[in-house]
TITISE-525270 format. One record per residue (C-alpha): residue number from 0; x, y, z; residue in three letters. Coordinates in pm, 1 decimal. Example, Ala and Ser with C-alpha at 12.3 -4.5 7.8 and 13.67 -1.06 7.14 Angstrom:
<pts>
num,xx,yy,zz,residu
0,1230.0,-450.0,780.0,ALA
1,1367.0,-106.0,714.0,SER
</pts>
This chain:
<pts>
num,xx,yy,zz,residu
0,0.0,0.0,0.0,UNK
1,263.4,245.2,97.6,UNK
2,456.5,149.6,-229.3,UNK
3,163.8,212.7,-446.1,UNK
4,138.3,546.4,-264.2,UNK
5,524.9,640.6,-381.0,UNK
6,477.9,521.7,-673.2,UNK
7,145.0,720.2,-774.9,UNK
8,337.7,1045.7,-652.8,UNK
9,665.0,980.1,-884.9,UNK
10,423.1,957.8,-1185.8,UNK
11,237.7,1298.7,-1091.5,UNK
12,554.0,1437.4,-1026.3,UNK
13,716.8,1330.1,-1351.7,UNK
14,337.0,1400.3,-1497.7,UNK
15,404.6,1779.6,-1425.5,UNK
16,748.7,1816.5,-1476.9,UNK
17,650.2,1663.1,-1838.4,UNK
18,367.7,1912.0,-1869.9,UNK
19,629.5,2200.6,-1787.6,UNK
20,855.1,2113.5,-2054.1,UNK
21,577.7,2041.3,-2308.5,UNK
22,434.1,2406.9,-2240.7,UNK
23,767.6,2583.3,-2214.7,UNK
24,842.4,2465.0,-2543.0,UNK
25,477.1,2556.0,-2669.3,UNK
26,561.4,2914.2,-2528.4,UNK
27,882.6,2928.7,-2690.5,UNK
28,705.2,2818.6,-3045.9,UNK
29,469.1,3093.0,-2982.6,UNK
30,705.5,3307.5,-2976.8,UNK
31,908.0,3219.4,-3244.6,UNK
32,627.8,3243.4,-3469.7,UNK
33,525.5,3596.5,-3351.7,UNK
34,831.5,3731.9,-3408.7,UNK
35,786.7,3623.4,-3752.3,UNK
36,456.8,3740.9,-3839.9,UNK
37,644.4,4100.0,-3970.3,UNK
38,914.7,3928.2,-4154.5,UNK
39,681.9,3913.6,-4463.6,UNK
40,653.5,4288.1,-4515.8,UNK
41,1022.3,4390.9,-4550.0,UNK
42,1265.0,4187.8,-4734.6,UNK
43,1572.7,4301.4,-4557.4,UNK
44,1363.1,4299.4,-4154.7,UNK
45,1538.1,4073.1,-3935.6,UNK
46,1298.3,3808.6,-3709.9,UNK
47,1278.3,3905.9,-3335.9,UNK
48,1074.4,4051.7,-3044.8,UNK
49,1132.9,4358.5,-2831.6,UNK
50,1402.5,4495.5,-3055.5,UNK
51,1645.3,4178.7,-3101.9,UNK
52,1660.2,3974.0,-3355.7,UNK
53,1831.5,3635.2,-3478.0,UNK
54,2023.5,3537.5,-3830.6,UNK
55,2096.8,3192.8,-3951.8,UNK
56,2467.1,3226.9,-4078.1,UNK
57,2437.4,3102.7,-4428.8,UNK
58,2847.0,3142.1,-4546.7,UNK
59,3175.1,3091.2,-4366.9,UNK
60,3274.1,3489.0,-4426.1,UNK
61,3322.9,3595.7,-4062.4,UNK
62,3529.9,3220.4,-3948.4,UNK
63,3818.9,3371.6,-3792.6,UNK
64,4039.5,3404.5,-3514.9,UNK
65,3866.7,3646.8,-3355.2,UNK
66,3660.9,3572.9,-3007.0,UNK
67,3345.5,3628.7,-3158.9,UNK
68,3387.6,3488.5,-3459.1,UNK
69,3125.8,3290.6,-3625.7,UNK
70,3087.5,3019.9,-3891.0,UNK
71,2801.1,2864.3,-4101.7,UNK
72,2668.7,2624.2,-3798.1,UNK
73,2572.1,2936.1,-3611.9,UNK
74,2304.2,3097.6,-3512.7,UNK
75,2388.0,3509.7,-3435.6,UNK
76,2167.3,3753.9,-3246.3,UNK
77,2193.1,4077.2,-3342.3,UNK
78,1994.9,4449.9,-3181.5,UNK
79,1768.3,4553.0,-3391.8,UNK
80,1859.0,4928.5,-3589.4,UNK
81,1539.1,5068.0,-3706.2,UNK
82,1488.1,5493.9,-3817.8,UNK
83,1405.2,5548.9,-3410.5,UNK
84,1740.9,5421.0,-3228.0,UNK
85,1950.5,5453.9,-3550.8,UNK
86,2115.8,5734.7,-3451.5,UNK
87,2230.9,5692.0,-3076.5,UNK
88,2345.7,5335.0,-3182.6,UNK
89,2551.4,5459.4,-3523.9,UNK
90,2734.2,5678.5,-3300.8,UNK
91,2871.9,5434.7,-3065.7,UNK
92,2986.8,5190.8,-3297.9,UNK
93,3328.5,5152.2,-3293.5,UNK
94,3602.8,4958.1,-3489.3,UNK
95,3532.5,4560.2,-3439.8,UNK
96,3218.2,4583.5,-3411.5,UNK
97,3014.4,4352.0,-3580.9,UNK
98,2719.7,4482.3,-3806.2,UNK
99,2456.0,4347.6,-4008.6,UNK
100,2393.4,4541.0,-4322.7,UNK
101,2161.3,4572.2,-4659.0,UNK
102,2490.9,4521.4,-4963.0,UNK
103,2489.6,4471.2,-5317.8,UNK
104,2590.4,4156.2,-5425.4,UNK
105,2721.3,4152.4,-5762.0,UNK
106,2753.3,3798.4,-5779.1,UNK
107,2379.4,3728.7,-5695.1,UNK
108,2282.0,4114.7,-5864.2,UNK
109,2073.0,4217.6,-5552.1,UNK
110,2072.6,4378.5,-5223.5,UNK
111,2107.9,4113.9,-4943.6,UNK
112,2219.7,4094.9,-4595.8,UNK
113,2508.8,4073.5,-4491.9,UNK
114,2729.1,4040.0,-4146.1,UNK
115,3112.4,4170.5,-4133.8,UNK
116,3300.4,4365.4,-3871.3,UNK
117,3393.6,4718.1,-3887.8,UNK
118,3749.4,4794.8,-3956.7,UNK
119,3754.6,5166.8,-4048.6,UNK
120,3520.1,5445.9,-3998.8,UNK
121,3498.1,5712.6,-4233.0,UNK
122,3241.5,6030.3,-4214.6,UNK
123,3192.2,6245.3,-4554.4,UNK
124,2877.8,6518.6,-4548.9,UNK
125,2757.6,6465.4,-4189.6,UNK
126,2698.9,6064.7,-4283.3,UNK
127,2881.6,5790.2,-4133.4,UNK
128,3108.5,5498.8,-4352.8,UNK
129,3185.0,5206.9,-4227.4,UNK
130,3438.1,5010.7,-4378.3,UNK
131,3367.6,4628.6,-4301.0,UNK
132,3527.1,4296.4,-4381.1,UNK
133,3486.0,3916.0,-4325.9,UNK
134,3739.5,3752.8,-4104.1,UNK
135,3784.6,3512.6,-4302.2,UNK
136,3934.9,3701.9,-4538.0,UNK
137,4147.5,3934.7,-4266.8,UNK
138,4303.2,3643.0,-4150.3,UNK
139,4508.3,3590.0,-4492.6,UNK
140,4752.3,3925.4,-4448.1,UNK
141,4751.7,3986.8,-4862.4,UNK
142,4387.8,4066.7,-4807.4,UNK
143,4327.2,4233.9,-4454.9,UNK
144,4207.9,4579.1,-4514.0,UNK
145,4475.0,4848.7,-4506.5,UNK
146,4725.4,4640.7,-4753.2,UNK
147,4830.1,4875.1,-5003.7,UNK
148,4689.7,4824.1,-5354.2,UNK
149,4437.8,4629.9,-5211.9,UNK
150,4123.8,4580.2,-5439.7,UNK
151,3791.5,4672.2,-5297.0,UNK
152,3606.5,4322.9,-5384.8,UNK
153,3759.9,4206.9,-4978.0,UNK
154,3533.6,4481.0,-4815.1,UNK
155,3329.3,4671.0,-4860.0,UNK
156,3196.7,5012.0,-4771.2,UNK
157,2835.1,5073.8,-4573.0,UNK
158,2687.8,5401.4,-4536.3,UNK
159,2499.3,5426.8,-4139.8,UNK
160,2146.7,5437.0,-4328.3,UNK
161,2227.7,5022.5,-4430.6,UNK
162,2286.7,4915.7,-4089.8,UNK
163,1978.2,4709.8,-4044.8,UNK
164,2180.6,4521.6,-3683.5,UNK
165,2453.5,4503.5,-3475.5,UNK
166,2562.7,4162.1,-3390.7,UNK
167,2537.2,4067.6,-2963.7,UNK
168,2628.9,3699.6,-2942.2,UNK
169,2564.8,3354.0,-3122.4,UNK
170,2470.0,2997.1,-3013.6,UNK
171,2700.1,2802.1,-3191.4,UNK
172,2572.2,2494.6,-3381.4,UNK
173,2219.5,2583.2,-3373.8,UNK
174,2201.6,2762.2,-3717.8,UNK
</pts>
């Protein structure tokens, strides 16, 4: 009798600790899926809630040496730049920083998005260049940004009105 009793309150223990998980990962579907819902109306609008977002990494460009680093298993998360909090955030980017931006690709011929650090600022008019590259590329010292005579197809220049992110952290594999 006793041993039933146990053994009826493992089961409603394991019973809600079941139900916990199931709804918890219900909640975190529902959320997902919300933060989706605007996705649809702007090509180039990054997923996410409350001002952050998330970016599957979809090419090795920014596998480097570097801390933060990031590769094609990856999954980054990135604050959200929109007209409102475009300014304060433009001006406290600094070289290394990491941002996510609207470029022409001339292979493709479009405008996608795209995720490099910052390795030069530049300001021309009252507007804000940043110079970015991949770290893939900066790790090979014929190609890291500042070489003289080096071509322009290993970085490439992003005026602050392109910046659709700035990158935060990554969960690696999960991308």
């Amino acid at each position: 009798m006793l041993e039933n009793k146990s053994e009826n309150k493992v089961w409603k223990i394991a019973s809600i600790v079941l139900n916990c998980i199931f709804y918890v990962f219900i909640g975190i579907l529902l959320i997902f899926s919300i933060s989706n819902l605007n996705v649809k109306k702007d090509a180039y609008n990054i997923p996410g809630l409350f001002g952050k977002g998330y970016l599957t990494v979809l090419t090795p460009s920014m596998d480097g040496d570097q801390e933060d680093s990031f590769t094609t298993e990856d999954l980054i998360f990135v604050k959200k730049v929109t007209d409102k909090n475009r300014e304060k955030i433009v001006e406290e980017l600094e070289v290394g920083d990491i941002i996510t931006f609207v470029y022409y690709s001339s292979d493709l011929r479009k405008d996608i998005l795209n995720t490099h650090r910052i390795v030069d600022i530049n300001e021309q008019d009252g507007l804000k260049y940043f110079i970015t590259q991949g770290d893939k590329v900066a790790m090979n010292p014929a190609t890291k940004y500042g070489t003289p005579g080096l071509s322009y197809e290993y970085y490439e220049t992003v005026s602050e009105n392109n910046i659709k992110a700035v990158y935060t952290g990554k969960w690696s594999g999960a991308g």
